[in-house]
C-alpha positions as CSV (number, residue, x, y, z in Angstrom):
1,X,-105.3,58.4,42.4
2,X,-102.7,60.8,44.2
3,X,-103.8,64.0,45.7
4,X,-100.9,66.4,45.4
5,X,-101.0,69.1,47.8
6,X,-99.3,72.9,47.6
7,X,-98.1,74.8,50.3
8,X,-97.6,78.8,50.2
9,X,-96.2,80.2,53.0
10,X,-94.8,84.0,53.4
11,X,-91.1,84.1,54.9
12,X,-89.4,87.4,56.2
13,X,-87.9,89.2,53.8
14,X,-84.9,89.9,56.3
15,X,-84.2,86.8,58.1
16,X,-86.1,84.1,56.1
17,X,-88.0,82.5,58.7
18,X,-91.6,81.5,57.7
19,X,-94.5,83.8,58.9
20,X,-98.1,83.1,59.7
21,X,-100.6,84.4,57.9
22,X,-101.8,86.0,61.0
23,X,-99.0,87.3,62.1
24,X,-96.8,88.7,59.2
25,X,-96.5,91.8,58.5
26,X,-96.8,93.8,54.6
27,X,-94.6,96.9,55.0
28,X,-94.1,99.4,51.8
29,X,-90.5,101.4,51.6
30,X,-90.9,104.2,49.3
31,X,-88.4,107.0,48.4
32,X,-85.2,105.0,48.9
33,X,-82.6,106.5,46.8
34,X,-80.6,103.5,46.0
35,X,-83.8,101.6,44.7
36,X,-85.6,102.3,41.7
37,X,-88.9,102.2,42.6
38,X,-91.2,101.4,45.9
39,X,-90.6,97.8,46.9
40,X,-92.9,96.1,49.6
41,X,-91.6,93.6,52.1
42,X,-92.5,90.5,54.5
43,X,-91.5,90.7,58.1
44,X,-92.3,89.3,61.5
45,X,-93.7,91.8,63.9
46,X,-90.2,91.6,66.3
47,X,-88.1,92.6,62.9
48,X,-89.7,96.2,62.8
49,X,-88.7,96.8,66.1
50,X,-85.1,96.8,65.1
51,X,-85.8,99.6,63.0
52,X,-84.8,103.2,64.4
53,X,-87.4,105.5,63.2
54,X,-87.9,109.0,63.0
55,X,-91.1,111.4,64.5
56,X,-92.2,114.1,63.3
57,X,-91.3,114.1,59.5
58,X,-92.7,116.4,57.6
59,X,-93.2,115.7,53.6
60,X,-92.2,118.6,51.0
61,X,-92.3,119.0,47.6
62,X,-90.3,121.1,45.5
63,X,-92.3,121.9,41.9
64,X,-89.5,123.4,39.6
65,X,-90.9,125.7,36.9
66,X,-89.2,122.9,33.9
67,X,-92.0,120.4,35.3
68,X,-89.2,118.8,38.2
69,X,-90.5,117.8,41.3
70,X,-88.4,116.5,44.2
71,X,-89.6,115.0,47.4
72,X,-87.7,116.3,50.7
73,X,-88.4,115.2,54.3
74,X,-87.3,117.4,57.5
75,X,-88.2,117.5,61.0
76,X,-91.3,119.1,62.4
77,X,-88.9,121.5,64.0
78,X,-87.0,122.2,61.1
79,X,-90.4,123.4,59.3
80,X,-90.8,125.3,61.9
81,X,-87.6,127.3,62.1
82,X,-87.7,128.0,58.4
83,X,-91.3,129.6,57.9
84,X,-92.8,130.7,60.7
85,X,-96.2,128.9,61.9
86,X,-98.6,131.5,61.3
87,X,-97.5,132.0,57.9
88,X,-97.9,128.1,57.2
89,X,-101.4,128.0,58.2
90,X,-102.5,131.1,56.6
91,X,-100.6,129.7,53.1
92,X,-103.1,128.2,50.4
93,X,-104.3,124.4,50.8
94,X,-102.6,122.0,48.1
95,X,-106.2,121.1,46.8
96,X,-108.1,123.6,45.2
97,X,-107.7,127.3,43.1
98,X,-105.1,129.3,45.5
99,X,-106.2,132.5,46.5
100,X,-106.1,135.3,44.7
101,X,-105.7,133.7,41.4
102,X,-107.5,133.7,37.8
103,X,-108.2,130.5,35.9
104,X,-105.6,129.8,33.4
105,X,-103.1,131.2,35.4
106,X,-102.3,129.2,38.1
């Protein structure tokens, strides 16, 4: 009798070269507008450093009164030249009732 043997092995996503186990890297990409969902990935740890990345980004949602939402991203400085630092930490957390509200009528 034959023993028949499998072999998985994870290979980049971008250049196809098999990865270790211990090595490879899992990396999520969420928000891209010409994909239709968030897609995950495979990559060596030398493939993200090709990647130009941005610091500092600041996530904010837009809730239309039809039920919309849409997700923006800006610059910490941007943020801040548009409301004013003070105001931003004095406005309401995103958890919980917001201040000077009655239930029902958030």
């Amino acid at each position: 009798m034959r023993t028949i043997a499998i072999k998985r092995s994870k290979v980049s996503d971008i250049s196809g070269t098999e990865l270790s186990e211990l090595e490879a890297l899992r990396v999520a990409i969420r928000d891209h507008v010409d994909v239709d969902s968030d897609k995950q990935i495979d990559i060596a740890p030398s493939e993200l450093e090709a990647l130009k990345t941005v610091n500092n980004l600041v996530g904010v949602t837009v809730y239309y009164p039809d039920g919309k939402t849409v997700e923006l991203y800006a610059t910490q400085a941007e943020i801040n030249k548009w409301i004013p630092i003070e105001n931003l930490k004095a406005a309401d957390n995103l958890r919980g009732r917001r201040k000077n509200s009655a239930p029902g009528f958030d």
